[in-house]
Backbone as a printed PyTorch tensor [residue, N CA C, xyz], in Angstrom:
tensor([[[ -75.3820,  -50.9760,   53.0290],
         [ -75.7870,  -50.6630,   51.6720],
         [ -75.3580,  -49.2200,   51.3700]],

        [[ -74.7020,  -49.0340,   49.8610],
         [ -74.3500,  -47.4970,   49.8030],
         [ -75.2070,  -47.0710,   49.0390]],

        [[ -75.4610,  -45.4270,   49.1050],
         [ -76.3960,  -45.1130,   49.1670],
         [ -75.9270,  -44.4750,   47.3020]],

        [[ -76.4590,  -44.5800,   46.2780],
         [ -76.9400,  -44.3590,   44.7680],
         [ -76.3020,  -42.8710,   44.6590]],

        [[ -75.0250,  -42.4020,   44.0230],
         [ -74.6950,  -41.2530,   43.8900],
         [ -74.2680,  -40.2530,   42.6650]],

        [[ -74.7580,  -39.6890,   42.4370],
         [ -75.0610,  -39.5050,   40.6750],
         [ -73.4970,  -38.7650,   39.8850]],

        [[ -72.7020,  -38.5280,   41.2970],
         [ -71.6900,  -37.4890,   40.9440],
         [ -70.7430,  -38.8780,   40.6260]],

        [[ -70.8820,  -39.7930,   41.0730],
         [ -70.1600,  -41.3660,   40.8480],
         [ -69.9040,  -41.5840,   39.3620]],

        [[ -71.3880,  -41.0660,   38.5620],
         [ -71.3660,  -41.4380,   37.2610],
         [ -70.7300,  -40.2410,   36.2230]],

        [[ -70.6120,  -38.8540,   36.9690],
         [ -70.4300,  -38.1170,   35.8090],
         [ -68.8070,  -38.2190,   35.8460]],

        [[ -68.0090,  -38.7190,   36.2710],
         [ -66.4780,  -39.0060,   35.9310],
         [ -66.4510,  -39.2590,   34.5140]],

        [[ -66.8890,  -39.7780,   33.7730],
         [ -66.7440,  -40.6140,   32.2880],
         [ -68.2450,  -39.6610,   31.4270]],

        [[ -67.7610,  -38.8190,   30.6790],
         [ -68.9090,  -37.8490,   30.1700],
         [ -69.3770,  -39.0710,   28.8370]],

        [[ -68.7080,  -39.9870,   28.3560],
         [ -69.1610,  -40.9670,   27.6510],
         [ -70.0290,  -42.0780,   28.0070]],

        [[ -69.6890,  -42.5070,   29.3820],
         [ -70.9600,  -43.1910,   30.0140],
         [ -72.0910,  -42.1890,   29.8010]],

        [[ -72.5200,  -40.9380,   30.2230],
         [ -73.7330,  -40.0370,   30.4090],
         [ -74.1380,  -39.7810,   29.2320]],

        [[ -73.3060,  -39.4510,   28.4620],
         [ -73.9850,  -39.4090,   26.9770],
         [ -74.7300,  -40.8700,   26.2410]],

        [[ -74.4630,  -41.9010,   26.9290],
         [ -74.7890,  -43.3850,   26.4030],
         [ -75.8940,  -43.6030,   26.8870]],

        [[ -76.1530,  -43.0470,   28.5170],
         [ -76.9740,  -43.6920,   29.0500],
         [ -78.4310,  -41.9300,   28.6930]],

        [[ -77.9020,  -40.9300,   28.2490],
         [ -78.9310,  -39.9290,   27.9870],
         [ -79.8620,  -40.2770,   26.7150]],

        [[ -79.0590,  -40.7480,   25.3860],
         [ -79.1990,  -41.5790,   24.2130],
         [ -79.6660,  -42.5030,   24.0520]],

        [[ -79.6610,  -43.2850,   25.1820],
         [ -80.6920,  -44.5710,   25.2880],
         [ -82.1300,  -43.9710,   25.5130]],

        [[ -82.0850,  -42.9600,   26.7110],
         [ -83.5890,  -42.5770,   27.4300],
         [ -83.9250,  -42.1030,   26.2730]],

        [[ -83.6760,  -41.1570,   25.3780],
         [ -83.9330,  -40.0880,   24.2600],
         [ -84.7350,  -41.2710,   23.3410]],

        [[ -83.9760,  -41.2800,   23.1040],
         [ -84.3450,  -42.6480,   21.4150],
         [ -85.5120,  -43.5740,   21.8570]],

        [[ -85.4970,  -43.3580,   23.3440],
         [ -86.8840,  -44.5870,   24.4960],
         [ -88.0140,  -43.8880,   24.0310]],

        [[ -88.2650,  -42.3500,   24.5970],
         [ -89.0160,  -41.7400,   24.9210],
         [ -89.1870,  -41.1520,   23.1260]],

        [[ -88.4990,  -41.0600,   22.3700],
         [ -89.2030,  -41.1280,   20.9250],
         [ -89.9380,  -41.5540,   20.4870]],

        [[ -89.9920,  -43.0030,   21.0090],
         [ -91.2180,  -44.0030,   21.0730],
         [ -92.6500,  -43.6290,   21.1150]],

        [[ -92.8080,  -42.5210,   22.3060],
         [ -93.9850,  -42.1180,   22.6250],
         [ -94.6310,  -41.0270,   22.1960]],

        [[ -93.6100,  -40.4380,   21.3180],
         [ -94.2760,  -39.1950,   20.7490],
         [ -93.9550,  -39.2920,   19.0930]],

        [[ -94.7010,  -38.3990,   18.4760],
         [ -94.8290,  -38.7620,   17.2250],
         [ -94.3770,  -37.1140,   16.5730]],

        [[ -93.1830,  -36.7820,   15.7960],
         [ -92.9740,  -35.9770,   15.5880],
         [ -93.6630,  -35.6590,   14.2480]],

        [[ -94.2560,  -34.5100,   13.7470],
         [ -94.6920,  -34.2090,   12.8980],
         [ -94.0890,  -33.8620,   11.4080]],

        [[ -92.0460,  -33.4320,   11.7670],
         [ -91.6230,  -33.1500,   11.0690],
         [ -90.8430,  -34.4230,   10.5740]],

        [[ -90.9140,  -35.6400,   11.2680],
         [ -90.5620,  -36.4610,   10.8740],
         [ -91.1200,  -37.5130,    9.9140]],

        [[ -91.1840,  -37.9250,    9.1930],
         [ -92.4750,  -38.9430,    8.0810],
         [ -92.5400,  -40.0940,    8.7070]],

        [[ -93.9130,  -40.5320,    8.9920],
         [ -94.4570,  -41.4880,    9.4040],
         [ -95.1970,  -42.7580,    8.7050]],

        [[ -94.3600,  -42.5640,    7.7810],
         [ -94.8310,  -43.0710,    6.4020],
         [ -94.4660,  -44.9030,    6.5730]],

        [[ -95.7390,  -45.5650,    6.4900],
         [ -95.5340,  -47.3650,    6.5820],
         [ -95.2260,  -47.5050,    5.9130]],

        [[ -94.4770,  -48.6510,    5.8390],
         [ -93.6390,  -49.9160,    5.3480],
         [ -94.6140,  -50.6320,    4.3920]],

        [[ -95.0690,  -51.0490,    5.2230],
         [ -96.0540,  -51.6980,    4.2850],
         [ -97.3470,  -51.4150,    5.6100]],

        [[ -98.9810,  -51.6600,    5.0410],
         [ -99.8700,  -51.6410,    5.3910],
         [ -99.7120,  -53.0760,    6.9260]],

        [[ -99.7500,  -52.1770,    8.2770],
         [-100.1210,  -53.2400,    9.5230],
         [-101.7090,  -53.8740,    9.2360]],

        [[-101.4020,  -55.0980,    9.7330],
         [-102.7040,  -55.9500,    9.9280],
         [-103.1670,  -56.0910,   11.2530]],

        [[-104.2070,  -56.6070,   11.6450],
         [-104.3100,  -57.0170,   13.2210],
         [-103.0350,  -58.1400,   13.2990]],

        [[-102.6400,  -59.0320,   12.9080],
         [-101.6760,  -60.0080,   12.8400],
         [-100.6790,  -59.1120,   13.0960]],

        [[ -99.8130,  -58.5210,   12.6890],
         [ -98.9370,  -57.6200,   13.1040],
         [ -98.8240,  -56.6050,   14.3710]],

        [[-100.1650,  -56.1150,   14.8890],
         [-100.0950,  -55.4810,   15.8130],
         [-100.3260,  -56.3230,   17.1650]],

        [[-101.3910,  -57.7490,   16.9480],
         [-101.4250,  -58.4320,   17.5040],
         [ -99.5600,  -59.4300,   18.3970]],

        [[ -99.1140,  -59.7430,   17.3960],
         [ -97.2910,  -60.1260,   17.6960],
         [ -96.8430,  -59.0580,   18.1940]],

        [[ -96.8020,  -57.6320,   17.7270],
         [ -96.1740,  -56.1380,   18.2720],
         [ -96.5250,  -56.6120,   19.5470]],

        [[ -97.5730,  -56.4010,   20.3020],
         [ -97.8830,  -56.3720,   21.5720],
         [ -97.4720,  -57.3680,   22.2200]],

        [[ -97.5890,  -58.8520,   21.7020],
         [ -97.1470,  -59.8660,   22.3860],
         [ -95.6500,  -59.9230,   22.5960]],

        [[ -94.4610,  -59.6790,   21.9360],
         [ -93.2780,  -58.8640,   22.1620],
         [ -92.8570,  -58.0150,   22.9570]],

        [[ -93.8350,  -57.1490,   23.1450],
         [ -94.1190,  -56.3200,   24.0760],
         [ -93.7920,  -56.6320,   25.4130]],

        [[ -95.1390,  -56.8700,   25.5640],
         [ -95.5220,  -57.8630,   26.7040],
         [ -94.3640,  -59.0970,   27.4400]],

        [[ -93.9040,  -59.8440,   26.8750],
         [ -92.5280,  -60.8340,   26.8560],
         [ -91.9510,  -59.8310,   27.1540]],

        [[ -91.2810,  -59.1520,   26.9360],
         [ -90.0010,  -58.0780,   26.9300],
         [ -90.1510,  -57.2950,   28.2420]],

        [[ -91.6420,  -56.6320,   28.7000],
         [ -91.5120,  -56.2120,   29.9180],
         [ -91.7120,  -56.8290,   30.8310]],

        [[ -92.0900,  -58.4350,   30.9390],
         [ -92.1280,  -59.2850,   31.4880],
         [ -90.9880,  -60.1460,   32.1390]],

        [[ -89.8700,  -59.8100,   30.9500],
         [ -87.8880,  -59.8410,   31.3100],
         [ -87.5490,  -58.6090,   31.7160]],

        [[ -87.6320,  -57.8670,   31.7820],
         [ -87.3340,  -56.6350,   32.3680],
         [ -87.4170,  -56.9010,   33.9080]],

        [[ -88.9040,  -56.9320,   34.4350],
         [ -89.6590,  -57.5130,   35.5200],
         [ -88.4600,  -58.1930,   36.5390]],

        [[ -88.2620,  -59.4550,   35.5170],
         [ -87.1480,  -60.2460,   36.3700],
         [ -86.1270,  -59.5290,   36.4430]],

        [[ -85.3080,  -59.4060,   35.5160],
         [ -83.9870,  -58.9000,   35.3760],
         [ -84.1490,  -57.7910,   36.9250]],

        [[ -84.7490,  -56.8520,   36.9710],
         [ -85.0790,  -56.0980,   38.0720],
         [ -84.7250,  -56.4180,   39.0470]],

        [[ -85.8940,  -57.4710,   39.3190],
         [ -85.9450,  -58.2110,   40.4230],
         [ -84.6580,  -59.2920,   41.0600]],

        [[ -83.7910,  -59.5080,   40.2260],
         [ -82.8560,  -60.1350,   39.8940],
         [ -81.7080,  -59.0010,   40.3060]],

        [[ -81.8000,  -58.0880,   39.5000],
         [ -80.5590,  -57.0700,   39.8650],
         [ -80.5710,  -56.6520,   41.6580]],

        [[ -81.6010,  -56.5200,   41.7300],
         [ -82.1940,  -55.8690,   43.2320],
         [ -81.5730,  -54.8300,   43.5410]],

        [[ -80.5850,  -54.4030,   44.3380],
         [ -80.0140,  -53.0140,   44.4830],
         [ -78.4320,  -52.9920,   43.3420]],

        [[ -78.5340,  -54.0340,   42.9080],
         [ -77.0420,  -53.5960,   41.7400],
         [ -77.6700,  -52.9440,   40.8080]],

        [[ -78.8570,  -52.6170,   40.6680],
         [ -79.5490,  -52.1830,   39.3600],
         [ -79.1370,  -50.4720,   39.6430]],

        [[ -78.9210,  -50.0650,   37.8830],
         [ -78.1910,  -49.2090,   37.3570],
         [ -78.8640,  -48.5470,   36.3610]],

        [[ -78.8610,  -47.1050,   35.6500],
         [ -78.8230,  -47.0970,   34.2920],
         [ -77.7060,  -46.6850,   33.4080]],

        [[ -76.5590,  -46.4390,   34.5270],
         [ -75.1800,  -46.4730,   34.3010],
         [ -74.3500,  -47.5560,   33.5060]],

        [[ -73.7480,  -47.7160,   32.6160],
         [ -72.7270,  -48.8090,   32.0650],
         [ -71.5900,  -49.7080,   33.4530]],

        [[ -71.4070,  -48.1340,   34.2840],
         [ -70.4570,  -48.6160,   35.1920],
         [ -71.1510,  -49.2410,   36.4400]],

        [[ -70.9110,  -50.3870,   37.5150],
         [ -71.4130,  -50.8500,   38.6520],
         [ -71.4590,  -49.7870,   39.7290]],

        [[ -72.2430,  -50.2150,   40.3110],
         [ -72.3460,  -49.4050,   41.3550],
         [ -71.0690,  -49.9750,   42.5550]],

        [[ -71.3280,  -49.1720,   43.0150],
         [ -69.8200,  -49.0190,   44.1140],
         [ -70.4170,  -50.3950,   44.9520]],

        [[ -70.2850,  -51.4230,   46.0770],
         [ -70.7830,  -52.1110,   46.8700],
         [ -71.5220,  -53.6760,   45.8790]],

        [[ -71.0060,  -53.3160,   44.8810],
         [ -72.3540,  -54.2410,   43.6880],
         [ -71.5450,  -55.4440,   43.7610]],

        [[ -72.6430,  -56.1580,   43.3630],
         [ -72.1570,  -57.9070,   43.0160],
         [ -72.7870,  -58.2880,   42.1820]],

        [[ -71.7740,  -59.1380,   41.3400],
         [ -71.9180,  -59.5800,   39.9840],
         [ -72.7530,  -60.9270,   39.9600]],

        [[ -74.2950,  -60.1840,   39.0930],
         [ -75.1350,  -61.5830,   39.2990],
         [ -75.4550,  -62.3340,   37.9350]],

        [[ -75.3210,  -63.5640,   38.5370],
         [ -75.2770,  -64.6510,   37.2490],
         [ -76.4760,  -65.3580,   37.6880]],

        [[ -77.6040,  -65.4050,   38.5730],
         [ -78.7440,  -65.8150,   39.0600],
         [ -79.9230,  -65.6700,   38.5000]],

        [[ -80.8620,  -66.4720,   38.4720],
         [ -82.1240,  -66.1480,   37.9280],
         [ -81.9840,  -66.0980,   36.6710]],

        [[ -82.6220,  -65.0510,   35.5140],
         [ -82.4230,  -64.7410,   34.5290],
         [ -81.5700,  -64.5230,   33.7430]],

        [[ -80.5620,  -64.1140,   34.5000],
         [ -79.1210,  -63.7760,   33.8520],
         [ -77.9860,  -64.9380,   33.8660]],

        [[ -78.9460,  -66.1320,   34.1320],
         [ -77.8740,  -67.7300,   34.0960],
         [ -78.3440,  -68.0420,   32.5470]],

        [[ -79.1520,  -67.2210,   31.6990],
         [ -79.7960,  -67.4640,   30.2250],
         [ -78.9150,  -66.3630,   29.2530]],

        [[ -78.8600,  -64.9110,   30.2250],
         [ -78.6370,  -63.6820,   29.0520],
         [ -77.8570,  -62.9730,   29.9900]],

        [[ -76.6320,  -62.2210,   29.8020],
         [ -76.2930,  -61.7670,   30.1200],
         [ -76.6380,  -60.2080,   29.9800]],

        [[ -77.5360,  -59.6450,   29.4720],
         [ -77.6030,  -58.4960,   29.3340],
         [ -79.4680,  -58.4900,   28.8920]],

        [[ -80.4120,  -59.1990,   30.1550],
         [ -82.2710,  -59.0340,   30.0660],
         [ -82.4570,  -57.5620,   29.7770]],

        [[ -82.1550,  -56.8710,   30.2850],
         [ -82.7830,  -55.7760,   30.1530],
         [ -82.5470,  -54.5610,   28.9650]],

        [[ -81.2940,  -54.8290,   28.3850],
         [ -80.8810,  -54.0530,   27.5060],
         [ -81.2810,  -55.1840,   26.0510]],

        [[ -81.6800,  -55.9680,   25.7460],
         [ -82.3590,  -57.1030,   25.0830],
         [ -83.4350,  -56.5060,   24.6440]],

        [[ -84.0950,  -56.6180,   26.4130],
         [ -85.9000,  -56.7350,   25.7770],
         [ -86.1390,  -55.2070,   25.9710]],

        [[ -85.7930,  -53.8810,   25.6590],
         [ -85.5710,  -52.9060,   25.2390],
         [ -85.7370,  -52.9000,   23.7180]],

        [[ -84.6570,  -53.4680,   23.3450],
         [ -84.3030,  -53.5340,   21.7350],
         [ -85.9480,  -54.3190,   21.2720]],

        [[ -86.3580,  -54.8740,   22.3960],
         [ -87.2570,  -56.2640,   21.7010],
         [ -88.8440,  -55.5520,   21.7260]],

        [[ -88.6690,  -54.7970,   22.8470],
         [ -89.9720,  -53.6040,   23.1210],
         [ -89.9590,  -52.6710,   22.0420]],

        [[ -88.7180,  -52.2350,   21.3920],
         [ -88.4330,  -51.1110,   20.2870],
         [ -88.6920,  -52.1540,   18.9800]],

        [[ -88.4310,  -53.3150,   18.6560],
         [ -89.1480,  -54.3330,   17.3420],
         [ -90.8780,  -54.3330,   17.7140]],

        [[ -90.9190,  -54.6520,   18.5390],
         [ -92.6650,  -54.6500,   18.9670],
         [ -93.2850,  -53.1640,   18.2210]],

        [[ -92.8850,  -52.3800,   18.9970],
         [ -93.5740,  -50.9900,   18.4150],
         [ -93.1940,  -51.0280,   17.2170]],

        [[ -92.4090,  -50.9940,   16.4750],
         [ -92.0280,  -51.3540,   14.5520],
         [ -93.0130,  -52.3430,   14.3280]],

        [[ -93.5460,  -53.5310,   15.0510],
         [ -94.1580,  -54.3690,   14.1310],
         [ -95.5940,  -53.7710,   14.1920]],

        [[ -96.1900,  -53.1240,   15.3440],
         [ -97.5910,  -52.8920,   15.8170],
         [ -97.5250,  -51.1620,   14.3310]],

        [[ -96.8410,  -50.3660,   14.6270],
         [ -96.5700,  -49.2240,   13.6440],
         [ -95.8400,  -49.5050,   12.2230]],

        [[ -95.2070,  -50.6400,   11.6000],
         [ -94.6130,  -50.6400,   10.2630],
         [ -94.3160,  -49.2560,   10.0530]],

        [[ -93.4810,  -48.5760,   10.3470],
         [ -93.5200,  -47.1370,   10.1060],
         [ -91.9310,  -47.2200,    9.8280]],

        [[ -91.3170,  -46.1950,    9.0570],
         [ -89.6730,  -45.9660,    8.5300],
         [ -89.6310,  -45.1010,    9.9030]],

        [[ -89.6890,  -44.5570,   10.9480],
         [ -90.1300,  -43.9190,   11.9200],
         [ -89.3350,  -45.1120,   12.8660]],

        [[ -89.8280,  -45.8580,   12.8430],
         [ -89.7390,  -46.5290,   14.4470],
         [ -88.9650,  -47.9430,   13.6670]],

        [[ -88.2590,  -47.9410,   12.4170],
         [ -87.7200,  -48.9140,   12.5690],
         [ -86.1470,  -47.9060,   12.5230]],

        [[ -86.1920,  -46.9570,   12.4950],
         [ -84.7580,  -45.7870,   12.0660],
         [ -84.8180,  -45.3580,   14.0470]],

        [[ -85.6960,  -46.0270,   14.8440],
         [ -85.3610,  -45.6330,   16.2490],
         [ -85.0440,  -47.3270,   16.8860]],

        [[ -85.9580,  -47.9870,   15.9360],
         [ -84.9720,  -49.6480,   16.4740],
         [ -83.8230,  -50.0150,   16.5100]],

        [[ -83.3360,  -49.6310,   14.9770],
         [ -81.6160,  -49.3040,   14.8570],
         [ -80.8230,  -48.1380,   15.5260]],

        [[ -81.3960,  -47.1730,   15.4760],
         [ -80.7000,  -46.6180,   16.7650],
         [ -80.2440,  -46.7630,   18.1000]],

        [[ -81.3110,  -47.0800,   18.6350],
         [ -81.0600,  -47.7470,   20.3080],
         [ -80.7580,  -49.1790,   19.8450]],

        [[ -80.6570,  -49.7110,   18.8500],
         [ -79.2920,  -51.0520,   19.0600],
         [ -78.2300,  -50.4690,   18.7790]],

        [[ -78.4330,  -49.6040,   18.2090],
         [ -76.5590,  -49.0340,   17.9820],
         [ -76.3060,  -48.8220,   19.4770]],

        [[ -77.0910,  -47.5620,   20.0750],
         [ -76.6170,  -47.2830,   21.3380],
         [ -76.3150,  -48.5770,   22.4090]],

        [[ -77.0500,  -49.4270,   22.4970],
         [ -77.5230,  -50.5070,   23.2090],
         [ -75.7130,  -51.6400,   23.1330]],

        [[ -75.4630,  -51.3490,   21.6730],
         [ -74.4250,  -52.6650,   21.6910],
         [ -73.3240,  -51.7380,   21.9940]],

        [[ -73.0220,  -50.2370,   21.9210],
         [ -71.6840,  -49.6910,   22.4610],
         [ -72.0450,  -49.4170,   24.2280]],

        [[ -73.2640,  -49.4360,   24.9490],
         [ -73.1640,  -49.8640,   26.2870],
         [ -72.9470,  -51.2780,   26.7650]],

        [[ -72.9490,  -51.9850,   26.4550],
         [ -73.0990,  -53.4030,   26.5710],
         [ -71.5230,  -53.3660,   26.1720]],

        [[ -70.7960,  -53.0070,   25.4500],
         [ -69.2340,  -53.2280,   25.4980],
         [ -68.5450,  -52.5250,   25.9350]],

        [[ -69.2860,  -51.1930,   26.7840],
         [ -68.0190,  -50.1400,   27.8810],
         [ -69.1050,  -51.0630,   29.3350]],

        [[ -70.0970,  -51.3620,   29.0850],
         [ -70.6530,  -52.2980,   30.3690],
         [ -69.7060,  -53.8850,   31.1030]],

        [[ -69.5560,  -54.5250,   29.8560],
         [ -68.6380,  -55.5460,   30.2140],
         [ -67.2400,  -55.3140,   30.2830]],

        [[ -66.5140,  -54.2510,   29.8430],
         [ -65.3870,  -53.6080,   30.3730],
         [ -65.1200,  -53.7210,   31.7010]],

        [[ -66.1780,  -52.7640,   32.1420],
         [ -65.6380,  -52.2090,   33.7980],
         [ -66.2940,  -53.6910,   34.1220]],

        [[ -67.6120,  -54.5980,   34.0010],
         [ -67.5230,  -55.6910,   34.7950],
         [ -66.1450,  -56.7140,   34.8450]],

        [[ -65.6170,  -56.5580,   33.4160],
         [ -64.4210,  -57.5970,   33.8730],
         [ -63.3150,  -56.8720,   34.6210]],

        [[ -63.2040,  -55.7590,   34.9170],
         [ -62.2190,  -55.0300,   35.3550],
         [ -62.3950,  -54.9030,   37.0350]],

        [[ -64.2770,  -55.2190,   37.4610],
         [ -64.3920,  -55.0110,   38.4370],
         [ -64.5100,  -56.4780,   39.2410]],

        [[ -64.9490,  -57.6780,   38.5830],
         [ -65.0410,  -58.6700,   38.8580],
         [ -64.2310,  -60.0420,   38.0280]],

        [[ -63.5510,  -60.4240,   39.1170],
         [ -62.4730,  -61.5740,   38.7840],
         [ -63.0890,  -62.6970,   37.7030]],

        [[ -64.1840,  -63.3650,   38.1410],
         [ -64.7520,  -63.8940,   37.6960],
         [ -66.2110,  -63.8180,   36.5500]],

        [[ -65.7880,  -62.7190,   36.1510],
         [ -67.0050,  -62.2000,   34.7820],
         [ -66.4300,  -62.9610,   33.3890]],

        [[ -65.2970,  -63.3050,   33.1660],
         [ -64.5890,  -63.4610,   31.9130],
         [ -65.1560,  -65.1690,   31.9910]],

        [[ -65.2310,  -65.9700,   33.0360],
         [ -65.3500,  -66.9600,   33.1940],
         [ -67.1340,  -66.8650,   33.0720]],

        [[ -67.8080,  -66.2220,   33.3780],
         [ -69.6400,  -66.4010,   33.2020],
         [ -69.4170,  -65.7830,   31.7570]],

        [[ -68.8990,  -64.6340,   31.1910],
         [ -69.2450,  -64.4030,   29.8360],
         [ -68.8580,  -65.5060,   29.2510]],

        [[ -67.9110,  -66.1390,   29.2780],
         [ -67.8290,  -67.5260,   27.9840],
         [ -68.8890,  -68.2760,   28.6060]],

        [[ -69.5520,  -68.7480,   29.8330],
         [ -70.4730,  -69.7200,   29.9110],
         [ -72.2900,  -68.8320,   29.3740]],

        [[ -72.1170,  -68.0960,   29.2470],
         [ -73.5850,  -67.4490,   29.3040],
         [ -73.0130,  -66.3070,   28.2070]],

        [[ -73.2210,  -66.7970,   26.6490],
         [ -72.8450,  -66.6730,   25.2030],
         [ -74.0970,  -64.8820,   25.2350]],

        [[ -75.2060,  -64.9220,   25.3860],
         [ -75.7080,  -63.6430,   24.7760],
         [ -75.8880,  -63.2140,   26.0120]]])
């Protein structure tokens, strides 16, 4: 097993900026800026915060697998790790991309539980970020694995 090396990833200053932009726009989530307006959408109900959470919940519940699933190929890099193998098992025989999904799906949850112009201007953000990793991500997988072009047409999202 090789051992996780961080100088691996800074070759490509566009991978690091993708994968810094994801954490950023994550961790926005949790704090509430003052200079920013937090102003709802419309008035949340329990019905709304009630689904927020259940979204939630589902989403870190695919994460969970996907994890568990990745086992040591797991990354927060676009590019594979050196020694990695390309898994189409478990969860990822449904989605090709669990974890960068239920991210986006954890970031709709908090929009539905908050209705806030706030957290739906950070939902669209980290999908912006989310869909230009996911296409320098399947790059280097087809570049690194023979057989990725053949699971992406069988396993559509």
């Amino acid at each position: 097993m090789s051992k996780f090396q961080l100088k691996n990833f800074f070759k490509d200053p566009y991978d690091l900026m993708l994968v810094f932009l994801q954490f950023f726009i994550i961790s926005l989530h949790f704090f509430q800026w003052e200079i920013i307006p937090q102003k709802q959408i419309i008035q949340a109900s329990p019905f709304s915060y009630i689904l927020g959470v259940l979204i939630i919940i589902i989403a870190f519940i695919i994460i969970l697998f996907s994890i568990k699933d990745l086992g040591r190929n797991l990354s927060p890099f676009p590019r594979p790790i050196n020694n990695s193998n390309l898994v189409t098992s478990g969860i990822y025989r449904f989605t090709r991309h669990p974890m960068y999904y239920s991210l986006i799906f954890i970031s709709i949850g908090v929009f539905i539980i908050k209705l806030s112009i706030y957290y739906i201007f950070l939902t669209i953000s980290l999908t912006l970020i989310i869909k230009f990793k996911i296409a320098l991500e399947e790059k280097y997988l087809m570049n690194k694995f023979k057989n990725y072009l053949l699971y992406k047409n069988e396993v559509k999202v």
